[in-house]
N, C-alpha and C positions, 0 to 999 in steps of 0.2 A: 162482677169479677171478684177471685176471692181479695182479701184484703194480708200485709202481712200482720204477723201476730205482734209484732215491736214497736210497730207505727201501722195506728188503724188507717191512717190518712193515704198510704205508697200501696201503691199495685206488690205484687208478687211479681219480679218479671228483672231482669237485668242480669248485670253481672255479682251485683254489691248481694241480691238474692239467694245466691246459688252457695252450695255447701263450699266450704270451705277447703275441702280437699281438692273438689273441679277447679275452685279459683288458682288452686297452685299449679295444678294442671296445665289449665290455659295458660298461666302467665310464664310460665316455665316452657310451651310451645313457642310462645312469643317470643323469648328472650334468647333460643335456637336460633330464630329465625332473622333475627336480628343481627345476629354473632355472622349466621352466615352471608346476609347480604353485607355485611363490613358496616353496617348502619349504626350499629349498636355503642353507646358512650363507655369508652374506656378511660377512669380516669389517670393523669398525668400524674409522678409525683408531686409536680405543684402546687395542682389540685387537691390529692388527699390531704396534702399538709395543712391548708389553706383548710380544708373539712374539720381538720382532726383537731387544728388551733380552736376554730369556732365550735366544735366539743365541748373541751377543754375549759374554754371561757364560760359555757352557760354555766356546766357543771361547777364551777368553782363558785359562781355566785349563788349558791346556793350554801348559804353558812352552814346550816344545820348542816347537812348532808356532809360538808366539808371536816365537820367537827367529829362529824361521827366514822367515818375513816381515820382522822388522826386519834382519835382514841383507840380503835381498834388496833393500830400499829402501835401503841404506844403500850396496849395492852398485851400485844403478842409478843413484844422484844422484852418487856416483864418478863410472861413466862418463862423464857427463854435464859434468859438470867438466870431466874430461880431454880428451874432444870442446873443448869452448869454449877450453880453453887451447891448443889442438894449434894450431885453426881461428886464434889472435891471433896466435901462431907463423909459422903460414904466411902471414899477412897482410904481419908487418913485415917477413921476410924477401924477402916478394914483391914488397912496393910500391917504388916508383921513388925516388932520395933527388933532394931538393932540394936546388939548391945551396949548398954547404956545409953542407947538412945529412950529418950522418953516422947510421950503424943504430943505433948507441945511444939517441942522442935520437929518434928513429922507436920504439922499442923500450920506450924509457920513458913513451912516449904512449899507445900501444897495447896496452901489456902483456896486460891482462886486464878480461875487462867490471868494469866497478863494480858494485857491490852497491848493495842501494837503501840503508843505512846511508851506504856512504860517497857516494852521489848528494846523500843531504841535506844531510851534513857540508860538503862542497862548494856548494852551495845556500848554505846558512847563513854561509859563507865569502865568497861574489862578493854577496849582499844587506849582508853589513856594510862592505865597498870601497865597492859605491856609497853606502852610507850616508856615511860617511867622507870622499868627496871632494865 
């Protein structure tokens, strides 16, 4: 009998044998047939959740692997910084000055977007003015 090429030891002959496309094939006739006798496992959300935990869990204990996603976010929200400050940059440098305005005061207007902390701060600061007058 021939022998396969990966393991001289196994026959040529199964399902584990056959190209890789028949295998989708069949199992993908299977899984019709399943769906249509009502046989077929659908899971609950329960269940997925119960899956998705147990995910979750391997993948995390995996340090490295862990480390190396939060550097990657840590590296893209960088970017992303640096974009927005580049972009306020080339605004005040850009924009037209008023009279007797000079780029400093352009510069210390526009510096850099606000954050929503110091939005409120400021917020909470022009509601107590108008309180006040």
């Amino acid at each position: 009998m021939p022998s396969n090429e990966t393991n001289p030891g196994t026959k040529k002959r199964g399902f584990g044998s056959m190209d890789p496309d028949r295998q989708r094939q069949i199992a993908r006739q299977g899984g019709k047939a399943a769906h249509e006798r009502g046989s077929a496992h659908e899971f609950t959300s329960d269940e997925a959740r119960a899956a998705g935990r147990k995910g979750g869990v391997a993948v995390s204990q995996n340090r490295a692997h862990m480390a190396e996603i939060g550097r990657r976010g840590g590296e893209a929200r960088g970017a992303g910084h640096r974009r927005r400050m580049e972009e306020a940059r080339k605004q005040t440098t850009a924009a037209p000055k008023a009279e007797g305005e000079t780029v400093a005061a352009q510069a210390s207007e526009e510096s850099s977007p606000k954050t929503e902390p110091e939005r409120a701060v400021e917020g909470a600061q022009d509601d107590a003015q108008r309180r006040a007058s």
